[in-house]
C-alpha positions as CSV (number, residue, x, y, z in Angstrom):
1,X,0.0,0.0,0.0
2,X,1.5,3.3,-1.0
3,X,0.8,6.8,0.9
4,X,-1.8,7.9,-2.0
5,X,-4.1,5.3,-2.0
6,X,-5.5,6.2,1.8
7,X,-8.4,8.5,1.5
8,X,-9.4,10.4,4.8
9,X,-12.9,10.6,5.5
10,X,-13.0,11.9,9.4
11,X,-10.0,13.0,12.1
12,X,-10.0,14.1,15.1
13,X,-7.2,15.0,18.1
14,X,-7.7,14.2,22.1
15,X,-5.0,15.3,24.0
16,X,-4.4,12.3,27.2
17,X,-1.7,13.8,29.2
18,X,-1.9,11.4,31.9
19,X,0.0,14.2,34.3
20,X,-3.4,16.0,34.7
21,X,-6.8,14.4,36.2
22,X,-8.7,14.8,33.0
23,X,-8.2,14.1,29.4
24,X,-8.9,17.0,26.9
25,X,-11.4,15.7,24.6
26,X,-12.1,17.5,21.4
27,X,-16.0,18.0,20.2
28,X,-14.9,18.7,16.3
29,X,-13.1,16.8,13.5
30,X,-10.0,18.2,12.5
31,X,-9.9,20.5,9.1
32,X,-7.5,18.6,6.2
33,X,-4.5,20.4,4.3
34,X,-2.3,19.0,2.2
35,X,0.6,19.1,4.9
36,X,-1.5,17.4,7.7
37,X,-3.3,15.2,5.1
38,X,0.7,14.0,4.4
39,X,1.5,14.1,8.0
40,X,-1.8,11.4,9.0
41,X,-0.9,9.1,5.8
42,X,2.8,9.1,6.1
43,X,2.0,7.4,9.5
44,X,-1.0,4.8,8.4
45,X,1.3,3.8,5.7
46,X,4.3,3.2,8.1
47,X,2.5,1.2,10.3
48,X,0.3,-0.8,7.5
49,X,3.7,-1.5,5.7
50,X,6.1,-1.8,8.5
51,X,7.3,-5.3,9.8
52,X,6.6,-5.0,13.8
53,X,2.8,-4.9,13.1
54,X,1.4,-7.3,14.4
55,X,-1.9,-9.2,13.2
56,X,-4.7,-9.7,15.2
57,X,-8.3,-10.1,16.2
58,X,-10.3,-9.6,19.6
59,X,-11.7,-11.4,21.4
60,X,-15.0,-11.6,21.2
61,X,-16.3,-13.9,24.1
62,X,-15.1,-11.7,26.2
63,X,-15.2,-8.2,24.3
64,X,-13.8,-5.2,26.0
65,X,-15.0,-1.8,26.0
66,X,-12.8,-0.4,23.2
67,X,-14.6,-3.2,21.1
68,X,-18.0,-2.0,21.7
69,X,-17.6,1.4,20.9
70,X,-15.9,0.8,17.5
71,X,-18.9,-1.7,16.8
72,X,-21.3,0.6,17.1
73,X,-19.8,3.0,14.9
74,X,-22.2,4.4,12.6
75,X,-19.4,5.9,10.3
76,X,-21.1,9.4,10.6
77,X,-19.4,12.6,11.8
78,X,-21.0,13.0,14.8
79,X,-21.1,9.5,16.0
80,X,-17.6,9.6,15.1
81,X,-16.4,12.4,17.4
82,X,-18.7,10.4,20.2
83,X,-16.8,7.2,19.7
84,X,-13.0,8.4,19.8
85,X,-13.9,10.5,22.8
86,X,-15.8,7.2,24.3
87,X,-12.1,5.7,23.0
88,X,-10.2,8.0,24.6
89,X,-11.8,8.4,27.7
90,X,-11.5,4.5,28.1
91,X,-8.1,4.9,26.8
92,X,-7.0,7.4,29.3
93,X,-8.4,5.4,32.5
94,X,-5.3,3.1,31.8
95,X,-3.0,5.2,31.4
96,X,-3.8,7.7,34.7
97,X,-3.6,4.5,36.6
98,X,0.2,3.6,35.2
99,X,2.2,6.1,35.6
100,X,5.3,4.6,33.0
101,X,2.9,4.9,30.4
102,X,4.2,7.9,28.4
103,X,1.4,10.5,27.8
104,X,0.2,11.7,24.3
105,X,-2.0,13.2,21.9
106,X,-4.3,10.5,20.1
107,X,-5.3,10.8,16.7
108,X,-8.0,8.8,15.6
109,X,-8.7,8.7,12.0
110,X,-11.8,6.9,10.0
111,X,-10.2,6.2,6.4
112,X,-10.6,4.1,3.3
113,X,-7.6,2.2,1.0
114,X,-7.9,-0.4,-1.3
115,X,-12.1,-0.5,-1.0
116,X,-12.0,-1.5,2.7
117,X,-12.8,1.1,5.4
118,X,-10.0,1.2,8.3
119,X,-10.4,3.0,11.9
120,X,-7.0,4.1,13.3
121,X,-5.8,4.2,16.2
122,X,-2.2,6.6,16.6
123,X,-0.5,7.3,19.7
124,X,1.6,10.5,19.4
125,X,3.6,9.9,22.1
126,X,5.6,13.4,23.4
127,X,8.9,13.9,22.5
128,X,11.0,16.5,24.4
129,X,12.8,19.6,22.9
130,X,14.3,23.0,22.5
131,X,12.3,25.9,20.6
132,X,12.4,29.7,20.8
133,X,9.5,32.3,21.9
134,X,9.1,35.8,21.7
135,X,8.2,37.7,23.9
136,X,7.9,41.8,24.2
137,X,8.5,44.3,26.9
138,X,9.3,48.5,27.1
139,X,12.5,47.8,25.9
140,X,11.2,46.1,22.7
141,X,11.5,42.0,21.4
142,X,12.6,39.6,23.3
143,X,14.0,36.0,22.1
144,X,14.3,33.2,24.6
145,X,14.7,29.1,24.0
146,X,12.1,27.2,25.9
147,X,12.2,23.3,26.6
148,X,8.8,22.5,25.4
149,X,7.8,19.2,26.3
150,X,5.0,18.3,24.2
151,X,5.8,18.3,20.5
152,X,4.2,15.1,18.2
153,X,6.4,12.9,16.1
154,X,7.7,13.9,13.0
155,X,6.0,12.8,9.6
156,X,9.4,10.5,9.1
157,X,9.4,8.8,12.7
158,X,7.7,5.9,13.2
159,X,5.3,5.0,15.8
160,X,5.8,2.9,18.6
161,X,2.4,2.6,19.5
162,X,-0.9,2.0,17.1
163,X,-3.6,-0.1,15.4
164,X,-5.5,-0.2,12.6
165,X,-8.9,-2.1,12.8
166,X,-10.6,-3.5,9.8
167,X,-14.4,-1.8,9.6
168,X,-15.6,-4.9,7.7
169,X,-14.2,-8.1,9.7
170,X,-12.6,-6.4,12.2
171,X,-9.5,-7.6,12.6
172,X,-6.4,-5.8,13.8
173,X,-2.9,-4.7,13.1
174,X,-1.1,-3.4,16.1
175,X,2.3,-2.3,16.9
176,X,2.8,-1.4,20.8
177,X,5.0,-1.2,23.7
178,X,5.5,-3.0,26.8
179,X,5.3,-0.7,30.1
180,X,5.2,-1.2,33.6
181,X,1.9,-2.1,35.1
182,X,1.3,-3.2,38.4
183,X,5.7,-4.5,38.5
184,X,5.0,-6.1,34.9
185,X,6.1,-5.4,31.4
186,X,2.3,-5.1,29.7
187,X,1.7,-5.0,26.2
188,X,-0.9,-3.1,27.9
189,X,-2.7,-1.1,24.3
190,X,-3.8,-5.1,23.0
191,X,-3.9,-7.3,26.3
192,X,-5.6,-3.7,28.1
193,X,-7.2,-1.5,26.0
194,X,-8.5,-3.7,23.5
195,X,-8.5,-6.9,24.5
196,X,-7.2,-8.5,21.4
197,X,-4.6,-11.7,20.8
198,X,-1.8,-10.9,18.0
199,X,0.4,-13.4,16.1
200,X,4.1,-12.4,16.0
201,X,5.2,-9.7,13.7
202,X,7.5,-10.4,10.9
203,X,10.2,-8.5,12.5
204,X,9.9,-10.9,15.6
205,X,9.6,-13.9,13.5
206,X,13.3,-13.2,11.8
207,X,14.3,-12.6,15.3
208,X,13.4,-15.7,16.8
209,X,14.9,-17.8,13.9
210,X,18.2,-15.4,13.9
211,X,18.1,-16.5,17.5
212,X,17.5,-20.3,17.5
213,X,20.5,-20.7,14.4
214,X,22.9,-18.8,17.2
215,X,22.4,-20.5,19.6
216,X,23.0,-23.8,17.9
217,X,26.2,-22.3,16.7
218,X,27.4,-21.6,20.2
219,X,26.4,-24.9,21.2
220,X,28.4,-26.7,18.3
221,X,31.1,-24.8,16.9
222,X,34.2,-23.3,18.4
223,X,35.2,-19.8,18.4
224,X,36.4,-19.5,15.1
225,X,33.9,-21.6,13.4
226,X,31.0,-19.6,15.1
227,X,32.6,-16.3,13.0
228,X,32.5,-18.2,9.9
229,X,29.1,-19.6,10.2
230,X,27.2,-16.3,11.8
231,X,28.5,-14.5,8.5
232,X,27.4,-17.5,5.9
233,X,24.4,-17.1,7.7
234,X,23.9,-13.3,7.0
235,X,25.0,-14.1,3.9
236,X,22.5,-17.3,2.9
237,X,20.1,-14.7,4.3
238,X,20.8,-12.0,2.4
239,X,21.1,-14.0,-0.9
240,X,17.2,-15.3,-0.3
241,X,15.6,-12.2,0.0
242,X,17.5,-10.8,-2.9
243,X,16.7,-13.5,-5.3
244,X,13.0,-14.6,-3.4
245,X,11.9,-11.3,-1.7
246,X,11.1,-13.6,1.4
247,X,13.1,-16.2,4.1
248,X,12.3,-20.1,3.3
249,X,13.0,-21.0,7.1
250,X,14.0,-24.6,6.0
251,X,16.2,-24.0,2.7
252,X,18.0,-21.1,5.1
253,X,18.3,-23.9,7.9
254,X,19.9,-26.4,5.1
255,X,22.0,-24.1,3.6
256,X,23.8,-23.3,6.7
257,X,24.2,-26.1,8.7
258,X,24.7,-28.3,5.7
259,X,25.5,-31.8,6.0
260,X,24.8,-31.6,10.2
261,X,21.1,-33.4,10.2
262,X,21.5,-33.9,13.8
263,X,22.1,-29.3,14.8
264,X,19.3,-29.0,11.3
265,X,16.8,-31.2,13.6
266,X,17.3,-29.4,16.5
267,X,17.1,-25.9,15.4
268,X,13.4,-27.0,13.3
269,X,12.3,-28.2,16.6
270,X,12.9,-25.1,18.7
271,X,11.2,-23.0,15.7
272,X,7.9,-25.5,15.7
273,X,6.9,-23.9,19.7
274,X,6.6,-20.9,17.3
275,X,5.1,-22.3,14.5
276,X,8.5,-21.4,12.3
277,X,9.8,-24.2,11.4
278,X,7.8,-23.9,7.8
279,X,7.0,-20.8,7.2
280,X,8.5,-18.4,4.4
281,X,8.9,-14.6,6.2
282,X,8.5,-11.9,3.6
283,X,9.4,-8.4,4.5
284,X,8.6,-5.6,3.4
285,X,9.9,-2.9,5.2
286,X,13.7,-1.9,4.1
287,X,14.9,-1.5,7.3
288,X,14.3,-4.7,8.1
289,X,16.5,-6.3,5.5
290,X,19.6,-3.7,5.6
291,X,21.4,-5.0,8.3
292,X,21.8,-8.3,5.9
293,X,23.5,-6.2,3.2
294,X,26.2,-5.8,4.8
295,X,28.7,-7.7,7.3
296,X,29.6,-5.6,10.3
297,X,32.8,-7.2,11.8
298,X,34.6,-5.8,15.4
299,X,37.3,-7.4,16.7
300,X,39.3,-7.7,20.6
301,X,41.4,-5.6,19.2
302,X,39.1,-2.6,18.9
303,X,38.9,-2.9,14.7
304,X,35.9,-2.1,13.3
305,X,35.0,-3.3,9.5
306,X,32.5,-2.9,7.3
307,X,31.8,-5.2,4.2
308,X,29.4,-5.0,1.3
309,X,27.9,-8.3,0.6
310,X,28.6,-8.0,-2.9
311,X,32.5,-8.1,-2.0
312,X,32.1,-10.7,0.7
313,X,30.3,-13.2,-1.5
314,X,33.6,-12.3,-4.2
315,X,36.3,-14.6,-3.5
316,X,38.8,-12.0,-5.5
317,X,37.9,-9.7,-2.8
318,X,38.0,-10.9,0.6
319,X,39.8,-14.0,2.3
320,X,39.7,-15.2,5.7
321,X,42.5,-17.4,7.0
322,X,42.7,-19.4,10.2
323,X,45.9,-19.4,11.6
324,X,47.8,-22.4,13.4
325,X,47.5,-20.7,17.0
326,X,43.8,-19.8,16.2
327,X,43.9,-16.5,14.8
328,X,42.1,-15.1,12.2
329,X,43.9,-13.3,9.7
330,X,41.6,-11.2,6.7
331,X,43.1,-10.7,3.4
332,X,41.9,-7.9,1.2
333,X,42.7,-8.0,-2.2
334,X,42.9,-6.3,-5.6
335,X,42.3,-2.6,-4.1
336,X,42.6,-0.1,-6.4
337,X,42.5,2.9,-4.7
338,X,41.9,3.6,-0.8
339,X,40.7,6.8,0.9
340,X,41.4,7.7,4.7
341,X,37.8,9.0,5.9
């Protein structure tokens, strides 16, 4: 989905500072220009497309409030204000009784993309930061900076915490937060708020499989054979979603650990308690896949390199030798020309 295909029909701004007693509900939608029309759409799109959202659906049995308001929607103006004020209200009851969880300005925002109707959620957290102000006396202009503690996220930055709920089947995409409730780490916004159960998000998925491949390396291979097989992994990685656009879990878990059934087995039994141990990941969100296009090597020495994968995968470019004592020794060849930077 691409920024221009989400069509605003109603917004509207409540301001849950959970420092004071009350939130500050708005009675009116808010006006569209082109900049805040870019501003509410950059954000959608980010969390639509990114790959920590999380799908999701509520629960039903045992609905909570937030799920009866937005069933009763009407999808009319007024009934709209009504509901994201009946939203925030509920909202803000959580958050005035948890003190780590960060205040904000909510925007809610009714919108339509690709013929479904969407209702979104978007938690502007406040970020803290210099600005100026004038001010005027009998000697003329004065211009001061001022810490001003509660300025939104910028179009670029993505959220930390939001959902976007389906108008027709009602399901959910949600990416949140844990805080602090009660001594706990909460994912408070699905588990509180709305009551809803979420699958893992892409990003968590890659995560966990990254996770269970290193810690069969640490179980089986030495020091110097962990290097070699944590880069062929980033590598094997890097060459799927280049040539697939997504992760085949199993060809990934063959192609590094090779001829070793026994470590293979292992690692495809850790990934079925997550239901992994099949499953192609396709991300979609660049971020996600940078890290693999590169390899990012330190070592005890305090040497920091940095190698395009293009150049590692080149055996005329890059050579690493294992020395008698155990040492690593790299070999970079055929340079041309090198700049000091």
């Amino acid at each position: 989905m691409e920024k221009d295909d989400i069509r605003l029909k109603y917004a509207i701004v409540h301001i849950l500072n959970s420092e004071q007693a009350m939130p500050v509900l708005s009675d009116t939608v808010l006006t569209f220009g082109s900049d805040f029309d870019d501003f509410i759409r950059g954000h959608i799109c980010r969390v639509v497309m990114g790959d920590d959202v999380k799908p999701g659906k509520f629960d039903e049995e045992e609905p909570s409030a937030a799920y009866n308001i937005i069933k009763a929607y009407n999808r009319t103006e007024q009934d709209f204000v009504q509901r994201t004020q009946d939203l925030a209200t509920e909202l803000f009851k959580i958050m005035n009784s948890n003190i780590d969880i960060p205040p904000a300005d909510i925007i809610m925002v009714h919108y339509e993309a690709d013929g479904e109707e969407y209702f979104a959620i978007l938690k502007m957290n406040y970020k803290t930061s210099y600005t100026h102000q004038t001010s005027s006396d009998s000697l003329g202009n004065i211009n001061d900076i001022i810490l001003q503690k509660a300025l939104l996220p910028s179009e670029t930055q993505k959220l930390s915490e939001a959902c976007i709920i389906n108008l027709t089947d009602y399901s959910v995409r949600i990416v949140e937060k844990k805080y602090d409730v009660n001594g706990v780490k909460v994912n408070y916004m699905s588990k509180m708020f709305l009551n809803c159960t979420g699958r893992l998000s892409t990003k968590s998925k890659i995560a966990i499989v990254e996770k269970a491949v290193n810690n069969a390396v640490k179980k089986y291979y030495n020091e110097s054979e962990q290097f070699e097989v944590q880069m062929e992994t980033k590598s094997i990685i890097n060459k799927e979603i280049e040539e697939a656009g997504t992760i085949d879990v199993p060809v990934v878990i063959d192609r590094i650990f090779k001829e070793n059934v026994s470590i293979k087995d292992e690692v495809k039994e850790d990934l079925s308690k997550y239901h992994l141990e099949k499953e192609p990941l396709t991300p979609v969100n660049k971020n996600t896949t940078k890290k693999y296009e590169k390899q990012f090597l330190k070592t005890d020495t305090g040497i920091e390199i940095k190698i395009p994968m293009e150049q590692y995968n080149s055996k005329d470019a890059i050579e690493f030798i294992t020395n008698p004592d155990g040492t690593i020794s790299m070999l970079i060849k055929n340079i041309g020309n090198i700049k000091s930077k």
